[in-house]
N, CA, C and O atoms as a GROMACS GRO file, in nm:
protein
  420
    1UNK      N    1   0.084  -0.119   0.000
    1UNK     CA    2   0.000   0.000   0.000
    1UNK      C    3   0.088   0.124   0.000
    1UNK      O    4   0.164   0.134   0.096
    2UNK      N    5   0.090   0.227  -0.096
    2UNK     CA    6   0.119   0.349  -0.072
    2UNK      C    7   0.120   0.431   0.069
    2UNK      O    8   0.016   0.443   0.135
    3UNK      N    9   0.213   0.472   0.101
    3UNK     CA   10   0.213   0.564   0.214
    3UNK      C   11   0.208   0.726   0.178
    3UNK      O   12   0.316   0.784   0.182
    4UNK      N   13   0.101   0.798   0.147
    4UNK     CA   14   0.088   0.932   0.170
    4UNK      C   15   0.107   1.036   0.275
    4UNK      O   16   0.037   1.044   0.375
    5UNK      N   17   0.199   1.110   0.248
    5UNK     CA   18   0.235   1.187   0.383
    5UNK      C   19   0.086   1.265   0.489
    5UNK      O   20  -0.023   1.321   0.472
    6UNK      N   21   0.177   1.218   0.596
    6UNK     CA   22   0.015   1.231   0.685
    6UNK      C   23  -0.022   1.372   0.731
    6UNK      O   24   0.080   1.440   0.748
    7UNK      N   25  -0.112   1.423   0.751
    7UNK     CA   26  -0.157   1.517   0.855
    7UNK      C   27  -0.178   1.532   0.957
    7UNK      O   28  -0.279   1.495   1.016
    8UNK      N   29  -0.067   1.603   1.012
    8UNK     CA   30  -0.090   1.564   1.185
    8UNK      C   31  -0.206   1.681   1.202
    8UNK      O   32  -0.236   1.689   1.321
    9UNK      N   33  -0.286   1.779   1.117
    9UNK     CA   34  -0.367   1.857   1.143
    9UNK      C   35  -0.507   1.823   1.124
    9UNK      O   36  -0.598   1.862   1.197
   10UNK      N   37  -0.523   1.738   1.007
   10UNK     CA   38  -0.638   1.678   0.972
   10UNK      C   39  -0.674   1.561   0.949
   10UNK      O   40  -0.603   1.475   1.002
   11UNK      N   41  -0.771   1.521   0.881
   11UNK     CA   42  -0.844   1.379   0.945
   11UNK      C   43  -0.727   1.300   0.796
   11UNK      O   44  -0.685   1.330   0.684
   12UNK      N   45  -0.722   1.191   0.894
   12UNK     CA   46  -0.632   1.071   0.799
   12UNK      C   47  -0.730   0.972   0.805
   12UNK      O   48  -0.781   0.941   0.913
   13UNK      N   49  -0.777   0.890   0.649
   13UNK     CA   50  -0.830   0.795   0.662
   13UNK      C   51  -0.708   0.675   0.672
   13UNK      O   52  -0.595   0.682   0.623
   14UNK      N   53  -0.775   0.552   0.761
   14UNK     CA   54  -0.671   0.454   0.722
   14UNK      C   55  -0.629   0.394   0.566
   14UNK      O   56  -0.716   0.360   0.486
   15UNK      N   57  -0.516   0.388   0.542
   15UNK     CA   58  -0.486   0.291   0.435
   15UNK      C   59  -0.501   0.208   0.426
   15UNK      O   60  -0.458   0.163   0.319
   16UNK      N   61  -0.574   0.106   0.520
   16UNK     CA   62  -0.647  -0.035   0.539
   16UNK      C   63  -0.702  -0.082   0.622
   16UNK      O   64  -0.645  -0.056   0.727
   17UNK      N   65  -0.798  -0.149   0.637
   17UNK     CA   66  -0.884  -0.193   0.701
   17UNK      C   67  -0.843  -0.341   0.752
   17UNK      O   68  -0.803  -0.390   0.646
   18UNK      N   69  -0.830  -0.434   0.843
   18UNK     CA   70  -0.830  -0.550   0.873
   18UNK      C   71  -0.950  -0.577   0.926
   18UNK      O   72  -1.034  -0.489   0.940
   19UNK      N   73  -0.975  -0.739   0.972
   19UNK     CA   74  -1.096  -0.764   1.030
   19UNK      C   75  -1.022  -0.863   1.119
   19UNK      O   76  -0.944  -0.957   1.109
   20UNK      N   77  -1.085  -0.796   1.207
   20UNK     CA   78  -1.023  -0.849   1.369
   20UNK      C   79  -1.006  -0.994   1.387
   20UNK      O   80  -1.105  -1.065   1.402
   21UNK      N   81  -0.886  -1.043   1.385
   21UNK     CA   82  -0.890  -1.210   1.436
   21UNK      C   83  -0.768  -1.277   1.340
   21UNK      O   84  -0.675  -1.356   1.358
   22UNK      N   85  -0.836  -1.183   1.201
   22UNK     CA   86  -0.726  -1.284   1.069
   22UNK      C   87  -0.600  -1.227   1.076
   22UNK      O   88  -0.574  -1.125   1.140
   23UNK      N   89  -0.508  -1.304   1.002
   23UNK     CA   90  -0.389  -1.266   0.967
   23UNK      C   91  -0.350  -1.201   0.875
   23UNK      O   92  -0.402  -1.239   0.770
   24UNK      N   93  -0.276  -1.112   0.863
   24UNK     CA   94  -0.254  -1.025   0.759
   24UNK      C   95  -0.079  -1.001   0.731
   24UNK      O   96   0.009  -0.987   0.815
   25UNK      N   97  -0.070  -1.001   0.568
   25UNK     CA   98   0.059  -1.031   0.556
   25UNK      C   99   0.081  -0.866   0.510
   25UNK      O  100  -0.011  -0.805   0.455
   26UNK      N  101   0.200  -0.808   0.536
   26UNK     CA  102   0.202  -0.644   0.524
   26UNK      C  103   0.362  -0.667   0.421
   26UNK      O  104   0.460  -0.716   0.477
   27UNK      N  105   0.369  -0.629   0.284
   27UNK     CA  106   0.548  -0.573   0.252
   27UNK      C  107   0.544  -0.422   0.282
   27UNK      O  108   0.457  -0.337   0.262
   28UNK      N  109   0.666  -0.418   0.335
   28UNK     CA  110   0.754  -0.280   0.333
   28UNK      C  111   0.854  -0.296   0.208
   28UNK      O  112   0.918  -0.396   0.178
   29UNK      N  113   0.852  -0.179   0.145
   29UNK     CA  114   0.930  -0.166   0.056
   29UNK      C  115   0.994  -0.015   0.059
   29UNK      O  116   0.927   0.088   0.051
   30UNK      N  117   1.134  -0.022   0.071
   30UNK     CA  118   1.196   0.150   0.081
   30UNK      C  119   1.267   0.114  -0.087
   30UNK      O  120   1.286   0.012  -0.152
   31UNK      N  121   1.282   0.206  -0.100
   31UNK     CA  122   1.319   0.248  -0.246
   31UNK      C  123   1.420   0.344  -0.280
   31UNK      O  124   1.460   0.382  -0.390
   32UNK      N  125   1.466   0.387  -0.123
   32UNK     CA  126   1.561   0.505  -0.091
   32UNK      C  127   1.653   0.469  -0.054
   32UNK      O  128   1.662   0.346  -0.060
   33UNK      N  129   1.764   0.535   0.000
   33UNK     CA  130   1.895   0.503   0.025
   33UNK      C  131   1.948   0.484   0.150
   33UNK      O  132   2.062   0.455   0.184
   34UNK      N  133   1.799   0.512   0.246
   34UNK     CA  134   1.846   0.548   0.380
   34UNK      C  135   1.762   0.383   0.376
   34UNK      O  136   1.706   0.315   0.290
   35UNK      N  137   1.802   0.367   0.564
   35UNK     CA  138   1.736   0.230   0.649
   35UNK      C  139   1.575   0.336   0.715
   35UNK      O  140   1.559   0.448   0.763
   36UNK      N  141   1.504   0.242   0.688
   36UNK     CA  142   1.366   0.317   0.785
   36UNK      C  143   1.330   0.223   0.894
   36UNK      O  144   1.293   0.109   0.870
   37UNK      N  145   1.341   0.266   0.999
   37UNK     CA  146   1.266   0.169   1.078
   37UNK      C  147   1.095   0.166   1.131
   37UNK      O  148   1.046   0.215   1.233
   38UNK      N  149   1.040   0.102   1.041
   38UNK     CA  150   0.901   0.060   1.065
   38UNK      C  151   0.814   0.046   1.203
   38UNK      O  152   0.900   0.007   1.282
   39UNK      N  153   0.725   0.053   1.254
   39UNK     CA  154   0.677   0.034   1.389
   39UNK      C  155   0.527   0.030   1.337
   39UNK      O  156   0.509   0.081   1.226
   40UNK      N  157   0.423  -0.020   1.399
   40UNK     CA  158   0.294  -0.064   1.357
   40UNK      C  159   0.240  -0.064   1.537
   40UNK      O  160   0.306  -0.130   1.618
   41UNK      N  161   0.154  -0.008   1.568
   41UNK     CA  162   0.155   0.002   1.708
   41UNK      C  163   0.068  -0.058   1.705
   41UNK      O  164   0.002  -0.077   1.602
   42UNK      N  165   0.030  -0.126   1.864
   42UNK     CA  166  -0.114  -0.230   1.885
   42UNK      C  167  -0.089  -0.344   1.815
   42UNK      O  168  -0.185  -0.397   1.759
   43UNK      N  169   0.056  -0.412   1.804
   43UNK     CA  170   0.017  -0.530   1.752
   43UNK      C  171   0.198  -0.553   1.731
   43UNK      O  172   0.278  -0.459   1.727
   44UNK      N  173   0.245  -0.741   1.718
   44UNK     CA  174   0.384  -0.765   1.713
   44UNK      C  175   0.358  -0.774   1.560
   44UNK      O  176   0.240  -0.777   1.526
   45UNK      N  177   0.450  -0.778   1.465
   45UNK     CA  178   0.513  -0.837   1.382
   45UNK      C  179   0.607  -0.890   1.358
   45UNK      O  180   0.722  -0.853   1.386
   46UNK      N  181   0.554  -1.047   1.269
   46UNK     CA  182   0.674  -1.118   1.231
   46UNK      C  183   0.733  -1.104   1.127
   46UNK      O  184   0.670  -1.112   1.022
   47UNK      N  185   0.861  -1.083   1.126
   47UNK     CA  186   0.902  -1.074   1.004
   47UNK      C  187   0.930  -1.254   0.899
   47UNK      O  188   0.987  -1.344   0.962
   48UNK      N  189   0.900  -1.274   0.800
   48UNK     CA  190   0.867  -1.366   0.715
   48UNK      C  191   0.954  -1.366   0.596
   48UNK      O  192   0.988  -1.480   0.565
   49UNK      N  193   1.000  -1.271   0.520
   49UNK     CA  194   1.071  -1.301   0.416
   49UNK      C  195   1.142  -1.114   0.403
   49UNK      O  196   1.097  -1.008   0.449
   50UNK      N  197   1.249  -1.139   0.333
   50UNK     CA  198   1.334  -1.005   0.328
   50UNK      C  199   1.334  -1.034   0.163
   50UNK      O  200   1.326  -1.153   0.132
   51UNK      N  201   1.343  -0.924   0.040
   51UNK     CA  202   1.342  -0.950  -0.062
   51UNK      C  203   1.301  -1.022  -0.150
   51UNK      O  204   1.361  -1.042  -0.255
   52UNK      N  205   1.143  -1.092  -0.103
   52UNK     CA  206   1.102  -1.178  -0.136
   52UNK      C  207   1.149  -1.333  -0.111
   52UNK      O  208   1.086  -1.428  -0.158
   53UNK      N  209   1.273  -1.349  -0.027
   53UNK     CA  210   1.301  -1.505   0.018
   53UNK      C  211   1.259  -1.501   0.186
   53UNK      O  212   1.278  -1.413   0.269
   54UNK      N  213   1.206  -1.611   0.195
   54UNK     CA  214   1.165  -1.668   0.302
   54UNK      C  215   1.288  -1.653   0.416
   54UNK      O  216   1.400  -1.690   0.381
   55UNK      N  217   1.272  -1.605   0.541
   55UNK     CA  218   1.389  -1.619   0.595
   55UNK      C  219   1.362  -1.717   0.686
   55UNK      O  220   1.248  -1.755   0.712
   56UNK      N  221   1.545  -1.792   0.775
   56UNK     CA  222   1.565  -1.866   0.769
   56UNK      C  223   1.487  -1.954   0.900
   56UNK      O  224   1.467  -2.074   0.924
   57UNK      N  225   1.451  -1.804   0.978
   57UNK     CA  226   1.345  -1.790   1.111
   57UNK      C  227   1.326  -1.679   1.127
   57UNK      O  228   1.382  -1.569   1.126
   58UNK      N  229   1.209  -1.739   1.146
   58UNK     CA  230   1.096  -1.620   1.142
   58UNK      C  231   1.096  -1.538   1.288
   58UNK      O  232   1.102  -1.591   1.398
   59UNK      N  233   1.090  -1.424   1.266
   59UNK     CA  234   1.120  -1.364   1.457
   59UNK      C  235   1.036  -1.216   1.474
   59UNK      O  236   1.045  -1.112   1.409
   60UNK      N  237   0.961  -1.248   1.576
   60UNK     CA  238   0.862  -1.094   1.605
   60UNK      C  239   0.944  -1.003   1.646
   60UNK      O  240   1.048  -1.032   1.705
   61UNK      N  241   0.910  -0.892   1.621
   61UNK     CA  242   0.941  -0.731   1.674
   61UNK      C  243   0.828  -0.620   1.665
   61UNK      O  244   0.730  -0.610   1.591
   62UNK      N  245   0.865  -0.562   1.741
   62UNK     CA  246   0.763  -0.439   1.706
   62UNK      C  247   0.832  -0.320   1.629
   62UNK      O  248   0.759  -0.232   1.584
   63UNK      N  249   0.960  -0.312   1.611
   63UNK     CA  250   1.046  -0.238   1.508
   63UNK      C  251   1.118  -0.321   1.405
   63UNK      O  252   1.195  -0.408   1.445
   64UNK      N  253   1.096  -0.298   1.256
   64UNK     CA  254   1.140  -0.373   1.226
   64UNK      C  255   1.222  -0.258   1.087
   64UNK      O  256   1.170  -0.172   1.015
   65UNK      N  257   1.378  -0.311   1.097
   65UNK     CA  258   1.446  -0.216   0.974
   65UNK      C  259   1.412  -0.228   0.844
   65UNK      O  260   1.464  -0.329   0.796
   66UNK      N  261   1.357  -0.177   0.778
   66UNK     CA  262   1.408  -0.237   0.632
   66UNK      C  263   1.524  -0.150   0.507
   66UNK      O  264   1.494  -0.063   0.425
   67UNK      N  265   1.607  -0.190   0.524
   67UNK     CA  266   1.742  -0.159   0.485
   67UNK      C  267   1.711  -0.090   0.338
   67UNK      O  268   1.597  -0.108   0.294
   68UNK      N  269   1.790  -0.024   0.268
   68UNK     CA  270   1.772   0.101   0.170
   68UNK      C  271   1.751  -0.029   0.014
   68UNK      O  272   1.862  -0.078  -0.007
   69UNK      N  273   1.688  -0.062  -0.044
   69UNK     CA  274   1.593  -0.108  -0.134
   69UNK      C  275   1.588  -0.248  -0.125
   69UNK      O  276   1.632  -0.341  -0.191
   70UNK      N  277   1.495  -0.229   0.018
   70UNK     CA  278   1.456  -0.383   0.044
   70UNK      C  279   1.331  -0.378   0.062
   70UNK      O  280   1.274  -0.270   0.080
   71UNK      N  281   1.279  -0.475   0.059
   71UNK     CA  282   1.127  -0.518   0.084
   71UNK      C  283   1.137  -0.622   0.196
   71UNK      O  284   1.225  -0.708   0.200
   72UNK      N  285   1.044  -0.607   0.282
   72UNK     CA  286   1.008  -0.718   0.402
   72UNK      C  287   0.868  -0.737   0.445
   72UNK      O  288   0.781  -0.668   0.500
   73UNK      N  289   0.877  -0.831   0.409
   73UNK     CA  290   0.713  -0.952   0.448
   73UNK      C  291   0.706  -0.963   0.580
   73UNK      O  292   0.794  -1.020   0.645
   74UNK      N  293   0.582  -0.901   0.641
   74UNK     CA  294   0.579  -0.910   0.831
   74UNK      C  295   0.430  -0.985   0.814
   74UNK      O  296   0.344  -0.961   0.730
   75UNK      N  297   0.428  -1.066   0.900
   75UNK     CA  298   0.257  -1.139   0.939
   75UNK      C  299   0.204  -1.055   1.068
   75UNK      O  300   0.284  -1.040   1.160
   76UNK      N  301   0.152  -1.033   1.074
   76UNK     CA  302   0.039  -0.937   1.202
   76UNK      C  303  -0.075  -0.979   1.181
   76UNK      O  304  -0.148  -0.971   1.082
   77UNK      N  305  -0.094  -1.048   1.333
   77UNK     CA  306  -0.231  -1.080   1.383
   77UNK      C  307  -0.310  -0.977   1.408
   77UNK      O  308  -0.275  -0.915   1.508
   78UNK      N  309  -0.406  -0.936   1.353
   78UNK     CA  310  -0.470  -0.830   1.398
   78UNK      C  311  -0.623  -0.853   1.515
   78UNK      O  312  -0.744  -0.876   1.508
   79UNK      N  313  -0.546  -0.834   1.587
   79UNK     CA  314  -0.622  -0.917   1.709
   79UNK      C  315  -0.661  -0.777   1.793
   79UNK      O  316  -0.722  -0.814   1.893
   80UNK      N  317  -0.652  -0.646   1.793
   80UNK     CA  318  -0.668  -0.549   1.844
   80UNK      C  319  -0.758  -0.448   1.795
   80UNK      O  320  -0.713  -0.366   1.716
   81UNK      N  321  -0.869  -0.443   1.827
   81UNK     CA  322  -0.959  -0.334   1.763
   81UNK      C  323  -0.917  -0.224   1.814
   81UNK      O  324  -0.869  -0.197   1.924
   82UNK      N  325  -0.953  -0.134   1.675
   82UNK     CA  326  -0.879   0.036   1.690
   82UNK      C  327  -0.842   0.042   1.593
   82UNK      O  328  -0.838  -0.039   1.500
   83UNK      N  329  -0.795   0.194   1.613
   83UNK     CA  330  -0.668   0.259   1.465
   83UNK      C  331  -0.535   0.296   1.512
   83UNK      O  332  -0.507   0.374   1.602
   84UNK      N  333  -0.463   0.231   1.443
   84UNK     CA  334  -0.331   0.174   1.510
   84UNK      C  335  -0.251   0.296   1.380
   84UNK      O  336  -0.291   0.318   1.266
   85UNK      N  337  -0.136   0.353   1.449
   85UNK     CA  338  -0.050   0.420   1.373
   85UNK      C  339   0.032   0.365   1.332
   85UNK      O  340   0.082   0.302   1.426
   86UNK      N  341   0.109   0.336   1.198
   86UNK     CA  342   0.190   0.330   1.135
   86UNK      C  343   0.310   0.395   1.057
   86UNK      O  344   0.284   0.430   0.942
   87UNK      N  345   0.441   0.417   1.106
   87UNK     CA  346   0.500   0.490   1.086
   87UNK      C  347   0.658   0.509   1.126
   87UNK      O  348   0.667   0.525   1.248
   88UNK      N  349   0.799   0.513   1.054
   88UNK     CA  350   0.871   0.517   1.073
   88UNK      C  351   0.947   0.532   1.221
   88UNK      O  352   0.873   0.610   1.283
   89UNK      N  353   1.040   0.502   1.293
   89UNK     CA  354   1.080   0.540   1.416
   89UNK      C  355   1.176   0.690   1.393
   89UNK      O  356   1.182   0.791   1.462
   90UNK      N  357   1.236   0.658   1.281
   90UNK     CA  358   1.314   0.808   1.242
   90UNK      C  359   1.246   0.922   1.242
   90UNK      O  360   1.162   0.949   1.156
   91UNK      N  361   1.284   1.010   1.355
   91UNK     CA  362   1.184   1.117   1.374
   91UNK      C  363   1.113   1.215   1.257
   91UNK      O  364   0.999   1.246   1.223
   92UNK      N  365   1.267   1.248   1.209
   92UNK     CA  366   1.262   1.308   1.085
   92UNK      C  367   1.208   1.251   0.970
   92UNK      O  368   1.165   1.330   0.886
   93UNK      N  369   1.202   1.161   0.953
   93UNK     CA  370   1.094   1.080   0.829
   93UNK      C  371   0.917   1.056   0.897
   93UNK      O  372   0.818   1.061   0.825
   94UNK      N  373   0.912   1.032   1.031
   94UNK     CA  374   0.795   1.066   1.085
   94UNK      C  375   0.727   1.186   1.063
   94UNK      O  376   0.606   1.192   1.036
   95UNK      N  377   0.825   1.314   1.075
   95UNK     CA  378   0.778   1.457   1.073
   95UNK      C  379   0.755   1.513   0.956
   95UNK      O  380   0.702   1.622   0.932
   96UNK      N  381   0.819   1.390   0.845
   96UNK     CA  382   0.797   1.427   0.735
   96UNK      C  383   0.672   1.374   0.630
   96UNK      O  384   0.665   1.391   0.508
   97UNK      N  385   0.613   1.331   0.688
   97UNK     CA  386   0.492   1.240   0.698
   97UNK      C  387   0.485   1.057   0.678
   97UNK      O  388   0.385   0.985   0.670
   98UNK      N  389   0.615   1.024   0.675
   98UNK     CA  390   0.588   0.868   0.730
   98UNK      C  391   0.555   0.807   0.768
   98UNK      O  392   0.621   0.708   0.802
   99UNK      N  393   0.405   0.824   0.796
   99UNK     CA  394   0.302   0.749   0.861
   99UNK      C  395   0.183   0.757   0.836
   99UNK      O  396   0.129   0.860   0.796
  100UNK      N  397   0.135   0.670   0.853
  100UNK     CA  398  -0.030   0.601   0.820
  100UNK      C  399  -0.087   0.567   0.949
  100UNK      O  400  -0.038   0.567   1.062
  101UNK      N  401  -0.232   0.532   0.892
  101UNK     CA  402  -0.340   0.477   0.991
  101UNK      C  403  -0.376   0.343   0.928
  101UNK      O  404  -0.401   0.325   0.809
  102UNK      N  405  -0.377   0.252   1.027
  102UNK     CA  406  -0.447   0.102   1.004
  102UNK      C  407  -0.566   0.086   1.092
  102UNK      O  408  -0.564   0.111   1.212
  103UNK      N  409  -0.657   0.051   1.035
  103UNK     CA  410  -0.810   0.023   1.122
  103UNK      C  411  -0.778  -0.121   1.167
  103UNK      O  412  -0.688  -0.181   1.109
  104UNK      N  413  -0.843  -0.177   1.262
  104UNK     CA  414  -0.861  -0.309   1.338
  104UNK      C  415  -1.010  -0.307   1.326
  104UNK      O  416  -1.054  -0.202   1.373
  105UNK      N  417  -1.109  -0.391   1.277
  105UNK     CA  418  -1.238  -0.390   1.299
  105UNK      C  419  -1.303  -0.516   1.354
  105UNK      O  420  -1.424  -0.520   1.376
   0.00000   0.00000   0.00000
């Protein structure tokens, strides 16, 4: 899913909707040169595959890097109703609108 820079002034719809219980597989993909570190609040993620290969074990975090043109496959249970923020840990890519909204329904 596209990440559109957010408004911390006005209303953000989520970029997706889950339905409470299932599993949901999320890629990150940076395309830039820098590392971003990812965070998805209200919920662990596992990370599952880096560049499209399966890795070798699979291991939860709630921050997860994805290194300057990589893609990473995380599984998240979405087991938490709410709207959960999504959004870089790098302040400066946060402030710069690196972040989204995810619904839990």
């Amino acid at each position: 899913l596209p990440i559109l820079p957010y408004d911390m002034m006005g209303k953000n719809d989520p970029i997706a909707t889950f339905k409470a219980g299932t599993w949901v597989k999320i890629r990150f993909t940076n395309g830039t040169m820098m590392a971003h570190q990812m965070h998805l609040h209200g919920v662990f993620m596992t990370v599952i595959a880096r560049d499209g290969k399966p890795v070798a074990q699979q291991y939860r975090q709630d921050v997860i890097v994805v290194r300057p043109n990589e893609s990473v496959d995380v599984a998240v249970l979405a087991d938490n109703l709410g709207d959960w923020v999504l959004h870089c840990h790098n302040l400066e890519h946060e402030e710069h609108g690196l972040m989204a909204k995810i619904r839990v329904r």
